[in-house]
Every structure is written in C-alpha cells, then in structure tokens.
N, C-alpha and C positions, 0 to 999 in steps of 0.2 A: 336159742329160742326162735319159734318159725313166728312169724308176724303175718298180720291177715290183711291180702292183696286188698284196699278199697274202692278200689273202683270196681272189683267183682262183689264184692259185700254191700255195694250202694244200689245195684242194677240189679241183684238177685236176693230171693227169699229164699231160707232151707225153712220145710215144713218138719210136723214134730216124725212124720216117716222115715224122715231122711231123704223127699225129695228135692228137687230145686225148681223152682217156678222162675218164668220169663214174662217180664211186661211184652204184649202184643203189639209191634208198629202199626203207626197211619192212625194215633187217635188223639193228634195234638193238634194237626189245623189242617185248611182246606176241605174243613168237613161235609159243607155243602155240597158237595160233587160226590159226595161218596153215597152208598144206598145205605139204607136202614140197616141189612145184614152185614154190611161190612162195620158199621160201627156198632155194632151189637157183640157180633164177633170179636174183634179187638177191643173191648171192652176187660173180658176176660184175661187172667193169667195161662199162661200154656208153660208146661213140664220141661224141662230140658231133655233133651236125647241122652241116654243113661252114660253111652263112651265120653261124652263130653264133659259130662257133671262130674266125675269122678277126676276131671285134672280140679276142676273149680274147686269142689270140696275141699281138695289136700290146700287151696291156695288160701280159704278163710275156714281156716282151724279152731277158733272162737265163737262162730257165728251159729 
C-alpha cells in the first residue's frame, strides 16, 4: 500500500480539478519594507507548474 508523503500533503492543496495550489512566499514577516502589491500578491495561492504536480500527486494518493 503506497502512504501519502506529508510534508507534501501539509504545504499543498489538490482542488476539486485536480489542481495543486502553492502558498506564496514573503508573507510571514518583515512586512513593513515590502509594498502594498507585493503583500497583496502573496497573499494569494499560485498553481503548481503541471510537470512538477504530477510527481506530487502520485506521492499523496489520499489527499
């Protein structure tokens, strides 16, 4: 039985598509120094690149 990698299943979301969402860096501290647009932007989740997603997928089989 294949068991599901967690530390990929803790950092990523599969939506009901089948894609994978990535939390955005740079939005935990030092936020003073940064502009409006940058923490607006990383605010947001961003997609995985599809070649990449498809090892993740196979590693959290449950998720």
């Amino acid at each position: 039985m294949q068991k599901t990698k967690k530390s990929i299943s803790k950092r990523f979301k599969l939506t009901a598509g089948g894609k994978l969402l990535r939390r955005s860096p740079g939005k935990r501290h030092l936020l003073r120094s940064k502009s409006v647009k940058q923490k607006r932007v990383a605010g947001h989740d961003k997609k995985v690149a599809e070649g990449v997603a498809a090892n993740m997928k196979a590693a959290m089989p449950f998720a």
